[in-house]
DOVEX-167337 format. One record per residue (C-alpha): x, y, z. Coordinates in steps of 0.05 Angstrom, whole numbers, plus 5000, padded with zeros to 4 digits. Example, Ala and Ser with C-alpha at 12.3 -4.5 7.8 and 13.67 -1.06 7.14 Angstrom:
<nodes>
524649105156 527349795143 
</nodes>
This chain:
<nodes>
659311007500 656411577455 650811327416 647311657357 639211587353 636511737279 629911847277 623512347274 625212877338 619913357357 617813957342 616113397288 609113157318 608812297314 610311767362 616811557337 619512347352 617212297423 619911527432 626511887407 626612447450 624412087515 629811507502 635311997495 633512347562 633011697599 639311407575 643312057585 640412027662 643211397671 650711747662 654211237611 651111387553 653311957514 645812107463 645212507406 639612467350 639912507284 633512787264 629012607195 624013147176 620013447124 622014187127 627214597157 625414457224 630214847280 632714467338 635914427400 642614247422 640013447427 639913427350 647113307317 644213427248 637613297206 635812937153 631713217095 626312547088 625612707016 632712766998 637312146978 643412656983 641712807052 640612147080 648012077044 651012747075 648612507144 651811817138 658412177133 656912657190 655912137234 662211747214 665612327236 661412457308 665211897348 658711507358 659810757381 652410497351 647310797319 640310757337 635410657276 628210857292 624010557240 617310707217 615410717140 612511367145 618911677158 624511567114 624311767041 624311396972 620410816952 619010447017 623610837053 629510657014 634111267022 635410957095 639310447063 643710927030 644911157094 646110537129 650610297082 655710807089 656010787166 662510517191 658610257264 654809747278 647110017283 640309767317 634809747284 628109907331 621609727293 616210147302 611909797249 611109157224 605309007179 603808367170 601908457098 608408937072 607809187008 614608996967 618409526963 617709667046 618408987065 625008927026 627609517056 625309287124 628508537120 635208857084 635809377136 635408847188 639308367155 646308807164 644209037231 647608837296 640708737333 633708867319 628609027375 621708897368 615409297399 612108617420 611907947413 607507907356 612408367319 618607907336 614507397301 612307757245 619408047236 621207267223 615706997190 614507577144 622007987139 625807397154 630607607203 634007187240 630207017307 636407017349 638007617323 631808057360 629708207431 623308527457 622909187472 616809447495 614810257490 617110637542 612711027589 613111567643 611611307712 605011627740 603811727812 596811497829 591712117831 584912247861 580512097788 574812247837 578012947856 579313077782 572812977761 570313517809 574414037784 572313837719 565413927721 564313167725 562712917790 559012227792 559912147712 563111497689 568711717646 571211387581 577411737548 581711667480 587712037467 592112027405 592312527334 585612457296 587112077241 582211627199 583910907224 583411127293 576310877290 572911427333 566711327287 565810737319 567910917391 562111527384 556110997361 558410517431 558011167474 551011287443 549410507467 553210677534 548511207552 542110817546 544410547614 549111207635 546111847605 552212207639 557011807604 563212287586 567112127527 573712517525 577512497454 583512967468 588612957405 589813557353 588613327287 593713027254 598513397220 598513147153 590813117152 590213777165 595013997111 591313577060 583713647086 584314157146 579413987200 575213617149 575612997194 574413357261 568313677235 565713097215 567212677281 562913197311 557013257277 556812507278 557012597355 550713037346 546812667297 548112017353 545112457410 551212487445 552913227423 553013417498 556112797519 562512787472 568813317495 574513487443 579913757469 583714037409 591114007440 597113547425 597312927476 603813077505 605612787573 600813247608 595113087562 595912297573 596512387648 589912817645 586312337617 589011787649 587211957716 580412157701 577511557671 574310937681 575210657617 581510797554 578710607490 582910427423 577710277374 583210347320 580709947250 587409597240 591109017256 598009267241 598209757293 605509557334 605110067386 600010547422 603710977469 596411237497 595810477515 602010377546 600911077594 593710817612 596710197636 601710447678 597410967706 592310367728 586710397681 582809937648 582109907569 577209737523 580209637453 580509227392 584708737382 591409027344 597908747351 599409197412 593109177453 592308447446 599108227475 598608757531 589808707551 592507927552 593707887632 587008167643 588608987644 582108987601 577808757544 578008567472 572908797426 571608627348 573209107299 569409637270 563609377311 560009947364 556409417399 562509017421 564909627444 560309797485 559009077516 566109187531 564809897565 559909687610 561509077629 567109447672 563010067684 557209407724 561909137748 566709507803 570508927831 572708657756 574309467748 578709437810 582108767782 583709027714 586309727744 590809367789 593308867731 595309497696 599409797741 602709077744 603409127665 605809887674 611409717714 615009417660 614309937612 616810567664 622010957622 627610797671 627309987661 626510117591 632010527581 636209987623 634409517570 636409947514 643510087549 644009287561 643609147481 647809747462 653509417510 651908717481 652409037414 659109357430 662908727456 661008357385 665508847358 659908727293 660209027230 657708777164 657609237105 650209277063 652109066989 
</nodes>
C-alpha cells in the first residue's frame, strides 16, 4: 500500500514536521507500507528523497498543483496532518482546494482542536473531516471536542495518541555527575520558546522551590521559536532571563539554546526529577516533550491542557492551576519530599510510555490505513 503523508516535514522546525517524519520511518520499517510526504512550507525549503513534492502554504495554486501530483503518484490514501498554523488561506482553507481534487480516500490526523474555533477554522476543520474516510484524534478530549464542537461523526474517529521513541532507562544519577550536578534535584522543560509556553511562571515556582532546595536546577532547553525570532529576535529569551535574575535564580536557571530533537528530549529526560508544562492554554492537543518524559519514566508537573490532563490522569504526575507559580511549585515539591510517590509516578509513566512507543503507534496507523482501504471510500467535497 503506498501512502502519501501531507504535512509540515523538517528542515521546517514544529511538531507536526517531526510527527511526519518519524511516522513515515516507522511505517516504512514495518515493510508494507510504501511513505512518501508531501511537504507544506513557507519558503523554498530543499529536501530529501522522503518528500514527493512541496507545497507553497501561501499559495492556493500550489495546494492545487499538488492535488494533481499526487493523483498521479499511485498513492492508495493520503495522510492529512492538520494543524491551523500550517495550511494557507483564511483558516487554512487552501487545504480544501486540495482535498477536493484528490481522487483517494484521505485521513485526516488532528493536531489541534480548540475548543473555542474561530469560524473560518472551525468550518474548514468540520468540512475537511466531513469528506474524510477517518479522522484520528490526539486524545480523548479531542475526539470529544471534534464532535461536540466540529461535528463529526463519532463513529467516524479513533484515538491516536503521539508517537514516541522508546528510551532505554539511564543512570539520571550518572548524568548529573558529568553534568556538574551531583546531589541537585533537577526540574527540566523542553520545547521552542514561544509566549504561551508559560516559563514566566515555571521561573517564579523555581524561585519558591529553592527556599527549601537552593540547588534546585531548572533546565529550559528549546531554541527560540522560529517565527518569534523573525518577528522579535531573541526579544522573548532575553527577557525570560533577566526575569530569572531579577527572581534570584540567575545561577539556578540553564538555557540551552539548541533545537529539542530526539537527543535533546532524551537529555533531559534522563536527568530530571521533575518535567514541567506550565503552558497558559487549554487548547493545547499534544506535547511531544510530555509524551517522551513519560515513556522515559519521569514524573510531570504541568497544568492542566487537554493533553497533560488525560495522560497525568493514571497518576504519572500532578495537575497544577494555570498561570499560578505557587501551584506549581506545591506540585514540584511535593514529589521532590516525597521519594516513594516519586518512584510511583516514574513507574506509572513508563506504564503510560508503553503505549505511545513509535512501533505500536505506527501499528495503529497501518491498521486504519487497511480499514480505510477495504471501504473502498470516496466522497467528493462539493
Amino acid at each position: 500500500m503506498k501512502v502519501m503523508i501531507l504535512g509540515s516535514y523538517p528542515p521546517r522546525i514544529d511538531d507536526v514536521a517531526n510527527h511526519t517524519r518519524e511516522l513515515a520511518h516507522h511505517l516504512a520499517a514495518r515493510g508494507g507500507m510504501d511513505t512518501q510526504v508531501v511537504a507544506v512550507d513557507a519558503g523554498k525549503t530543499r529536501y530529501g528523497p522522503q518528500v514527493f513534492c512541496r507545497v507553497a502554504q501561501n499559495s492556493r495554486f500550489s495546494h492545487l498543483a499538488a492535488a494533481e501530483e499526487v493523483n498521479g503518484s499511485g498513492a492508495d490514501i493520503v495522510l492529512v496532518e492538520h494543524d491551523f498554523s500550517i495550511y494557507g488561506g483564511v483558516g487554512g482553507e487552501y487545504l480544501l482546494d486540495l482535498l477536493e481534487r484528490l481522487e483517494m480516500p484521505y485521513v485526516m490526523a488532528c493536531h489541534c482542536v480548540p475548543a473555542r474555533p474561530n469560524e473560518e477554522g472551525r468550518q474548514v476543520l468540520a468540512q475537511a473531516c466531513f469528506y474524510s474516510a477517518a479522522v484520528l484524534a490526539m486524545s480523548h478530549l479531542c475526539a470529544r471536542l471534534l464532535v461536540e464542537e466540529y461535528d463529526v461523526e463519532e463513529e467516524k474517529i479513533t484515538v491516536m495518541y503521539c508517537g514516541v521513541d522508546a528510551q532505554a532507562e539511564v543512570d539520571r544519577e550518572a548524568l548529573k555527575q558529568q553534568a556538574g550536578l551531583a546531589g541537585c534535584p533537577v526540574v527540566a522543560t523542553c520545547g521552542l520558546l514561544m509566549p504561551g509556553m508559560g516559563l514566566e511562571y515555571g521561573m517564579q515556582a523555581i524561585a519558591l522551590v529553592a527556599q527549601r532546595y537552593p540547588n534546585v536546577h531548572y533546565l529550559v532547553y528549546g531554541q527560540t521559536h522560529p517565527d518569534i525570532v523573525r518577528d522579535s529576535g531573541e526579544e522573548y529569551r532575553s527577557k525570560l532571563m533577566a526575569m530569572a535574575e531579577n527572581l534570584g535564580v540567575g545561577a539556578n536557571v540553564q538555557f540551552v539554546n539548541r533545537y529539542p530533537g530526539r537527543r535533546g528530549m532524551l537529555m533531559c529526560t534522563g536527568i530530571c526529577d521533575v518535567f514541567l508544562t506550565p503552558y497558559v492554554g487549554w487548547d493545547k492537543a499534544v506535547s511531544s516533550g510530555l509524551a517522551s518524559v513519560l515513556a522515559g519514566g519521569r514524573a510531570c508537573v504541568s497544568t492542566p491542557y487537554q493533553y497533560a490532563k488525560e495522560m497525568l490522569q493514571d497518576g504519572c504526575g500532578m495537575l497544577a492551576s494555570f498561570c499560578d507559580d505557587r501551584s506549581l511549585a506545591v506540585g514540584i515539591l511535593e514529589i521532590l519530599d516525597n521519594p516513594a510517590l516519586k518512584a510511583d509516578m516514574e513507574n506509572k509513566a513508563q506504564e503510560c510510555g508503553r503505549k505511545l512507543a513509535w512501533p505500536a503507534v505506527a501499528a495503529q496507523y497501518e491498521g486504519v490505513f487497511m480499514r480505510v482501504a477495504a471501504q473502498n471510500y470516496r466522497q467528493m467535497l462539493s
